[in-house]
N, C-alpha and C positions, 0 to 999 in steps of 0.2 A: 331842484336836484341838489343832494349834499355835495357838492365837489369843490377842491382844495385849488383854490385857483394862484399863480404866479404869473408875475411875468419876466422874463426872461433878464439877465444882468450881461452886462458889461459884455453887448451883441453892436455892431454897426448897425442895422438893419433890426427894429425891434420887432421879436415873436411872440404872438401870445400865446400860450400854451396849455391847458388844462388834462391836469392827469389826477388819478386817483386810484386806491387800492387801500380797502380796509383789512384787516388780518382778523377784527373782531368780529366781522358779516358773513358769511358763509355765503354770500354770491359772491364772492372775492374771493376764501380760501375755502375748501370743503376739502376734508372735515376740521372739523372748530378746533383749533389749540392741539396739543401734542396725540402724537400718533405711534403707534406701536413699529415697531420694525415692520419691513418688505411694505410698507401701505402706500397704495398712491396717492399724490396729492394733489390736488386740483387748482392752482392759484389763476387768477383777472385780474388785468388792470385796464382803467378806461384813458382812452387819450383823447384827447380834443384841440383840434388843431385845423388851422385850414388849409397846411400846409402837407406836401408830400410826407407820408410818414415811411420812411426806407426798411427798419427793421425796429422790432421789438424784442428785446434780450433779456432770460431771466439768468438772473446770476447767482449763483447757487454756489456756497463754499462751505465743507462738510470738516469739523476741526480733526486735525489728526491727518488729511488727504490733500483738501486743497480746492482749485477753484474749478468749476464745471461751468459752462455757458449753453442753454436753453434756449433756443428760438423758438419766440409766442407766436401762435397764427392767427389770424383775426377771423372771429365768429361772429359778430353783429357788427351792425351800421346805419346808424341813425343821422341822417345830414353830415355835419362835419365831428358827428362822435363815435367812436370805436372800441370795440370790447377784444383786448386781445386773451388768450385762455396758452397756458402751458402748465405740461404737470413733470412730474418727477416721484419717483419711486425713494422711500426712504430706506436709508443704506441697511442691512443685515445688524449689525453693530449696534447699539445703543449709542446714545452721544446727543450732539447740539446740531443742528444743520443752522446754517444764514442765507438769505437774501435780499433781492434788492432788482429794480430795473433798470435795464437802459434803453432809452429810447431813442433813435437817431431819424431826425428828420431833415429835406433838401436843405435846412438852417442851420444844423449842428444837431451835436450829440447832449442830452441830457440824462439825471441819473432822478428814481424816483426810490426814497427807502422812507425807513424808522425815523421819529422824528429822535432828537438828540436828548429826549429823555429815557427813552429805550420801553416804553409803555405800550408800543403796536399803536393796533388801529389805524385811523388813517395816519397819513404818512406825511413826506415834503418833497419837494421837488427841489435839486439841487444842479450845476454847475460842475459838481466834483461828487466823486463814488462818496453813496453816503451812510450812514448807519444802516446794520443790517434788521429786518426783522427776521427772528428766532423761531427757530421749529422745533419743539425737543422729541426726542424719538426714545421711547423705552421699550424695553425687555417685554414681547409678545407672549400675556400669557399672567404681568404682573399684578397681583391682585393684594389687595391689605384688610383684614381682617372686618369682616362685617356689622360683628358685635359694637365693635370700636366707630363706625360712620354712625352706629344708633345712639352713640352716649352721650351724656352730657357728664363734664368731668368737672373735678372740684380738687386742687391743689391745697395740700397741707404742709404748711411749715410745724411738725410736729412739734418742737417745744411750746410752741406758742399757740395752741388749739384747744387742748384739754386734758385736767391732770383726772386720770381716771383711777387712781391708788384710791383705797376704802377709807384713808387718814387725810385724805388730800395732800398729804409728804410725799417728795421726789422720793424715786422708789431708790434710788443711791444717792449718798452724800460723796461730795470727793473735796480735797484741801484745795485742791489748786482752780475753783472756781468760786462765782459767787451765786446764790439761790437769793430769789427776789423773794421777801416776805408778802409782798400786797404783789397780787396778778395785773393790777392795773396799771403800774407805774412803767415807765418812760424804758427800754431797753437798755443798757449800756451803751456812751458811743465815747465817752472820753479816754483818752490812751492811759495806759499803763503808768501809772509815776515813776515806775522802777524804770523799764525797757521804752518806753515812750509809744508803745504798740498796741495797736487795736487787738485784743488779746480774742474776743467775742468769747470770751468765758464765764459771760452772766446767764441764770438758767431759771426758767419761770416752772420748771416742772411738768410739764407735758409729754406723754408719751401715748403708747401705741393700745394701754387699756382706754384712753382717752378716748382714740378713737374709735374703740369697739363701743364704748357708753354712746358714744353720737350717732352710731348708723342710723337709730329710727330718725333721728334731725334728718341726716344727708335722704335717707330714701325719701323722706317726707319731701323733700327739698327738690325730689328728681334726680337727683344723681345718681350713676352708675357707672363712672369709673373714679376710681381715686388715684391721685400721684402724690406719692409723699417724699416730698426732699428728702434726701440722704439719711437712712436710720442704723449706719455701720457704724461700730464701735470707732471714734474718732474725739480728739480733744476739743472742738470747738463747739457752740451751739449749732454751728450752722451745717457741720458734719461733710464739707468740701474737702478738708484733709483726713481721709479716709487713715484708720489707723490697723483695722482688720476688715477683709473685704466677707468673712465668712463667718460673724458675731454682729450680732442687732447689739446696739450701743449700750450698754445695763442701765443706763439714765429713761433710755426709750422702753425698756423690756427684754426680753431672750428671746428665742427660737421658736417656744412652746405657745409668747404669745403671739407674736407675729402667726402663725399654723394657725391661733384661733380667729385671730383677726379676718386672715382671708377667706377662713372657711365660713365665719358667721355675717362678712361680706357676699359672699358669694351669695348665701342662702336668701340675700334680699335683692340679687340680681346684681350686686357692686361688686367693680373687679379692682383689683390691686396695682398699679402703673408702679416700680422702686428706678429711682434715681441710681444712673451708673458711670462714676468717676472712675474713668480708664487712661484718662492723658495723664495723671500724677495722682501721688499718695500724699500721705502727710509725713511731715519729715520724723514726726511723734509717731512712728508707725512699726508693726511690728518688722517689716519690710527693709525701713532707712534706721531706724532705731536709734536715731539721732539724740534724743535721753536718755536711753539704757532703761528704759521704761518696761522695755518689754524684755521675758528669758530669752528671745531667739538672736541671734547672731545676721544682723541689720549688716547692710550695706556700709551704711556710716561706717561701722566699729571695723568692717573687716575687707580683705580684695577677696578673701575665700567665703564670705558670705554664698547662697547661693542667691543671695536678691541682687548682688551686685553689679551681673549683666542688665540690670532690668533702667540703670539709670545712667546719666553721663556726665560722669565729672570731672572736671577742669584742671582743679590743681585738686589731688585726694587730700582729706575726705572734706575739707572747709568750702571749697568751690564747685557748685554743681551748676548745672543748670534748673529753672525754676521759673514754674507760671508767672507770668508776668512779673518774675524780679522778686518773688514771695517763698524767701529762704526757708517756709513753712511747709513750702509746697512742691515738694522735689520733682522734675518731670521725668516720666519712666520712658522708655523705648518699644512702643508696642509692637514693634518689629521684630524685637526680642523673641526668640521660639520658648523660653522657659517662660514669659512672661504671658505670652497667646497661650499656651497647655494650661496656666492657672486659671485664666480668664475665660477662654473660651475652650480649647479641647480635650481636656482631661474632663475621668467622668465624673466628677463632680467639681468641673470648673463653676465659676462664679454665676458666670453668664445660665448656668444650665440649673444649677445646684438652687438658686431662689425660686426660678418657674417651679422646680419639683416641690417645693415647701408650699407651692400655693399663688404664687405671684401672676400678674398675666401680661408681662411686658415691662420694657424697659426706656426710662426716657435718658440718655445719652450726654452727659454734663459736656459743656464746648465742644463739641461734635469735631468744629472746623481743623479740632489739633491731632482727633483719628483719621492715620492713614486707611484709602479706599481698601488696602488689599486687607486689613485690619475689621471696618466695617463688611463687607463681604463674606468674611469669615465669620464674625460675629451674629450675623443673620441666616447661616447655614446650622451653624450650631441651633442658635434661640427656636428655630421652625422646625429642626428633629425632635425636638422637645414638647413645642404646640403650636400647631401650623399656625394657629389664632390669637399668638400670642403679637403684641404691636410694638414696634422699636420706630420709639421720636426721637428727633435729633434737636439739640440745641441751635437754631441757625437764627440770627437778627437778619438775612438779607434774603432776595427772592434767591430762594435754595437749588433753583433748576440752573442758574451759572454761577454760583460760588464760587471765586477761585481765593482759594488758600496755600499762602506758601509759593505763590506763583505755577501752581496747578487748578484746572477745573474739576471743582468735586463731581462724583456723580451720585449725590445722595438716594435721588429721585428717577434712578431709570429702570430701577427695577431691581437690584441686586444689593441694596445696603440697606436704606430706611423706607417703612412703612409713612411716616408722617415728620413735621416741625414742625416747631414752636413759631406759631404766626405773628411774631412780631410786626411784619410788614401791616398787617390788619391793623393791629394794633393802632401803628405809626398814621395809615389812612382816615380810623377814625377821630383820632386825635383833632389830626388837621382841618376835620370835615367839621367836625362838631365845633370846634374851636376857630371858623373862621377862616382859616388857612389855604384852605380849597373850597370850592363851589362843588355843586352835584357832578357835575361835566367831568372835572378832572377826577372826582372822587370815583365814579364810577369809570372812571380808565383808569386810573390804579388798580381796582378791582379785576377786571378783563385781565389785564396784563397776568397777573397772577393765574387768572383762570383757562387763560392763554397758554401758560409755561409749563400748567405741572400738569402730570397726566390726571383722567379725572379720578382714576382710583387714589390720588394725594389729595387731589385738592378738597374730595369730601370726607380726608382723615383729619384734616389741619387742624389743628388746635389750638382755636379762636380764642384766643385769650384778649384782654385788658390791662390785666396786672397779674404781678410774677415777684419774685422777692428780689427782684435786680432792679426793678424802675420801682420809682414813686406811685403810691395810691394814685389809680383812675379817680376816687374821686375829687382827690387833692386838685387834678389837673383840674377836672372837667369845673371847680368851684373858681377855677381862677385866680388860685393863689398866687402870692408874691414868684417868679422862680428864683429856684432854688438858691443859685448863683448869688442872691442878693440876700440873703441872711446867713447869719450865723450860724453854728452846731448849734445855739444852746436855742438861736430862734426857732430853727428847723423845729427842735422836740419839742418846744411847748407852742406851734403855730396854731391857732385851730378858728377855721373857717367863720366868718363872718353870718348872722343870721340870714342876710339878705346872699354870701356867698352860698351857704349851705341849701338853701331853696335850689337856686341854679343847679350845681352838685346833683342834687338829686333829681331834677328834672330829668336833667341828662345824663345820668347815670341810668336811671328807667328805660329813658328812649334806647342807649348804648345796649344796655342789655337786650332791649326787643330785640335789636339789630344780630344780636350774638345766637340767640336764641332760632332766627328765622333763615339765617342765612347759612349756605353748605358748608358742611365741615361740622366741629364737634367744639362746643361752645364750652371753656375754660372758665373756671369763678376761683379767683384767688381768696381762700379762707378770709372768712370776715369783711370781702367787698360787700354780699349780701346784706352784711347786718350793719353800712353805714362807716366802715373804718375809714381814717383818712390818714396824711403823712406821707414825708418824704421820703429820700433812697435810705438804704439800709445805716442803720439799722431802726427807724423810723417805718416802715413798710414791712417790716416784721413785729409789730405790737401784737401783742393776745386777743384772742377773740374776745369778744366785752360780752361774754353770758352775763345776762343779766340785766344789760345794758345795749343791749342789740335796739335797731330801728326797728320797728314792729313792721310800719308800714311797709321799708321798703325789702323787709325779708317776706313777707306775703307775695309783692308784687313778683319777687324772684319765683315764687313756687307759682306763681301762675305762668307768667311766661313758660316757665322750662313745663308748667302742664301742659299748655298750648305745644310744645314742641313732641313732646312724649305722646301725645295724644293723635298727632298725627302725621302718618309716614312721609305726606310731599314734603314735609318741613325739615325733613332728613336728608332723605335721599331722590326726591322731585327733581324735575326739574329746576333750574334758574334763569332767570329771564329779566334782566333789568326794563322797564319798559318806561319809566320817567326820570330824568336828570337832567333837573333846572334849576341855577340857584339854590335857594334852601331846601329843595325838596327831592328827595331820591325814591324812587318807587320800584318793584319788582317785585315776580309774579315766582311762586313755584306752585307745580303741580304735579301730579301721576296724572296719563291717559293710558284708557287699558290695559287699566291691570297692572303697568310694568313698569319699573322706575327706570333710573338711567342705567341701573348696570343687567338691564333686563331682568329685573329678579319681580316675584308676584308678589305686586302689594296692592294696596287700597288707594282708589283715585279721588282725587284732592282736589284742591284750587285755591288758592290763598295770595289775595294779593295785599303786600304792605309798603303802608306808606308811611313816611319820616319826612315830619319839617323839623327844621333845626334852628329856627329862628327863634330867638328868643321875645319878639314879638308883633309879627306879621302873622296873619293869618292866610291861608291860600284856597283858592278854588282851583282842584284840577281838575279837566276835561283829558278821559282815556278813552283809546278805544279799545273799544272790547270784543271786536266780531268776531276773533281769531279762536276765540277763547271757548265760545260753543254757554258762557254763563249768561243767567238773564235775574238771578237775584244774589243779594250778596249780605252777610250777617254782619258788624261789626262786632267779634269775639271780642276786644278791648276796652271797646267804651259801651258797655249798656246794652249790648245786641238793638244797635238800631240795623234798620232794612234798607238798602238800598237795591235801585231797579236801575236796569242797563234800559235806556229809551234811547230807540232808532240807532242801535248798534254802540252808545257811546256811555258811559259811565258819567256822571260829575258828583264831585266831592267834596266839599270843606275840610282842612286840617288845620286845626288851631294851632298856635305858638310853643314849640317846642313839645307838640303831641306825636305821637302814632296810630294808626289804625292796623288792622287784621283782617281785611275781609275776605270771609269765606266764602265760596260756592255753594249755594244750594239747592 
């Protein structure tokens, strides 16, 4: 029997005590992970003691109200072990619930919670009240866009993707940057001679005809949603300092082609995701107008501006406040009511006025710096527009307790984002693939997550690897020097090892399988496919290498993501981890009649996959499989061999840093 054994500290008279309560087992808590408002909850915990047990206490504390105490009553007993059961109804409200037990027996009182990394599951027994385990409770009724759990999405750093002009010339020359003559070479990263500033004002020529020339690449590819970084007229490459929120950048194209983009997107089933910097503009904007760059009458030049409510400044006009200390980057006050009418509620604010041009959502640059009553609003707007449209948030940390500014966000309860940037995935695979964790922990990182967000998020998430803020996955996964330990000039010209580069792409394969098979909507940072490698920015924004692409491992992409598009479990099935040992993680998704999880009518599945991550052990695992109702199994990945379930159990070989797929059939 799994149980979490202690024994008791710093007692005269020593007790032995065994207690347990998993949050990830549904004979402990039913139902699994976050629950909608008014739902009842079912929590167990097992005690084992051979001592008097006086009372069993669930301790329940709801943020925003405060502490409630729960007496368990005991339903079963087996010699000296006891199942106690209490439930509790979740509050009307959206929000966080906690708890934890207390058990008091004729020896003392003890407390049973969360272990101290806050990941659920089983738990610990303590001496002193101990960490809580989390309930999230969302808005009854909250649903995110269905097209969006079917996609697989593919991230564009538009200058750096493809120049689609008939001349191959930027379609604008401007004085105050620099145009790369060869598409290959190295980004700029060295500062300014003049100002000593990373200016990001070198431009390789890519725009938004680029990416209408590549849709048959991306459809071919699988893809059906695209996010393209920032394409608003702004001075930098990188288009974070927004200059006009309501002009496509003339470097990237106009209006007319962005219209064409989406609509000859659309025609191949790809939808358009546009990047939306709402916590600040650029101080180069027609807004702060901080160079006189633009005709309008900026914040900077004037107090009678009408932008001028929109910012907050210290000493006028030299001292504002600004992102991170980035005098580039003015921050606005989205509290602002002239500022929310531009953005969101006027009828042709920002937020409304792209959907109407073609768009199908919006991913939310630093989320953590919009206030909720801001988000809230901003998703009331976006959804009179297209209920289907998807709004992700920028979030690095598990996004269902965010606190920001020393408040809990409430990204995820139902009233602000549809989805976030899965960082946290990200961080999990890393460490799995790389050593860092074992299967065990790797898949309770996993749980916790799946644990926290209702499940209409957590099969929005947007399983990404790489993003144009971290380092090439494949940089990581090849086991480069870090970062820390080379220079700018080693960073840009680092480049993998023959014997690193194998590794790399081993596990780059295997990483994908994993992004590909698991819930949520699987993210490919332009040119991971085709073998790019490289540090943080601006290193991790290099140009796609047309021309120069890995053959092999852009194939392997368009299989997997076929494997994925090809079949519904691998979407929206079930999940079911069902091995974690050591190097090898396993789990099953499936449809049974008919129905997926959000009871919608699809086609029934079964696909179990397995990942060793060793780089060179090979393993036999024995499953079983009686639950499961399969009795033959195809390996879709390597070769379609056949396997046969004998006397209820599976067994399997997985080679060294391989995967398998096996189907039901």
């Amino acid at each position: 029997m799994d149980i979490y054994e202690v024994k008791s500290k710093g007692r005269s008279d020593m007790e032995y005590i065994w207690i347990y309560h998993n949050s990830h087992d549904t004979a402990y808590r039913q139902p699994f992970g976050a629950v909608p408002c008014e739902e009842t909850v079912t929590v167990r915990v097992k005690v084992c003691s051979q001592n008097d047990i006086k009372s069993v206490i669930l301790r329940l504390w709801q943020d925003g109200v405060g502490e409630s105490r729960i007496p368990m009553w005991l339903i079963s007993r087996y010699e000296d072990q006891y199942m106690y059961e209490g439930q509790f109804r979740s509050p009307g409200v959206p929000g966080l619930l906690w708890y934890y037990f207390i058990i008091e027996t004729d020896k003392g009182v003890y407390y049973y919670g969360c272990k101290s990394d806050g990941l659920g599951g089983v738990g610990q027994i303590t001496d002193y009240p101990p960490y809580s385990y989390q309930v999230t409770v969302y808005k009854r009724g909250f649903k995110t866009p269905d097209w969006f759990k079917d996609s697989i999405m593919y991230q564009i750093f538009v200058d750096r993707f493809y120049n689609g002009s008939e001349d191959g010339r930027p379609l604008v020359y401007r004085d105050d940057c620099i145009i790369h003559q060869d598409w290959y070479e190295v980004p700029n990263y060295k500062p300014d001679p003049v100002t000593g500033k990373i200016l990001c004002n070198d431009f390789f020529g890519g725009n938004l005809l680029g990416i209408i020339k590549k849709l048959p690449y991306l459809k071919e590819l699988g893809v059906s949603a695209l996010y393209l970084n920032p394409i608003f007229e702004a001075y930098s490459n990188h288009k974070y300092d927004v200059g006009n929120y309501k002009k496509i950048d003339p470097m990237f194209g106009d209006e007319e082609i962005f219209q064409e983009l989406c609509q000859k997107a659309k025609e191949l089933g790809i939808y358009i995701i546009l990047d939306g910097v709402f916590s600040h503009t650029g101080s180069d904007s027609m807004y702060f107008n901080k160079n006189g760059r633009y005709p309008t009458l900026g914040a900077y030049q004037s107090k009678d501006s009408p932008y001028y409510p929109w910012y907050r400044f210290i000493r006028y006009p030299d001292v504002y406040e600004c992102w991170w200390g980035i005098d580039t980057l003015p921050n606005v006050n989205e509290m602002e009511p002239s500022y929310q009418n531009y953005i969101i509620h006027d009828e042709d604010a920002v937020a409304k006025y792209w959907l109407k041009k073609g768009a199908k959502g919006w991913r939310l640059d630093v989320v953590d710096e919009l206030p909720d009553e801001f988000l809230k609003a901003f998703r009331k707007a976006v959804k009179e527009v297209d209920r289907e449209a998807v709004i992700i948030g920028e979030v690095w940390e598990d996004a269902s307790r965010k606190v920001s500014y020393d408040k809990r966000k409430e990204y995820l309860l139902g009233e602000e984002l549809d989805s976030v940037m899965n960082y946290p995935f990200r961080d999990m695979v890393l460490k799995f693939f790389l050593g860092e964790w074992d299967a065990a922990y790797f898949n309770r990182a996993i749980m916790s997550l799946y644990e926290n967000y209702p499940v209409e998020c957590f099969y929005s998430l947007m399983n990404l690897v790489g993003s144009h803020d971290v380092p090439r996955i494949k940089t990581l996964l090849g086991e480069a020097p870090p970062q820390h330990t080379l220079s700018r000039d080693q960073q840009a010209h680092y480049v993998l090892t023959e014997e690193q580069e194998r590794l790399a792409i081993q596990r780059l394969k295997l990483v994908s399988l994993l992004q590909m098979t698991f819930p949520g909507v699987p993210c490919i940072y332009y040119g991971d496919e085709a073998g790019l490698s490289g540090y943080s920015d601006p290193f991790n924004r290099r140009t796609y290498p047309w021309g120069r692409e890995d053959r092999e491992l852009v194939e392997w992409y368009k299989r997997v993501a076929a494997l994925r598009n090809g079949m519904d479990a691998l979407r929206t099935g079930e999940f079911i981890p069902i091995y974690y040992e050591g190097d090898v993680y396993a789990f099953v998704r499936c449809i049974r009649e008919g129905k997926d999880v959000f009871g919608r009518q699809r086609s029934n599945g079964f696909a179990l996959i397995i990942i060793n991550r060793s780089r060179y052990r090979a393993y036999t695992v024995k499953l079983d499989m009686q639950r499961w109702g399969v009795s033959k199994l195809i390996d879709v990945i390597n070769g379609e061999t056949a396997f046969f379930i004998e006397e209820g159990y599976l067994t399997v070989d997985v080679l060294p840093l391989k995967g398998r797929v096996l189907v039901g059939v």
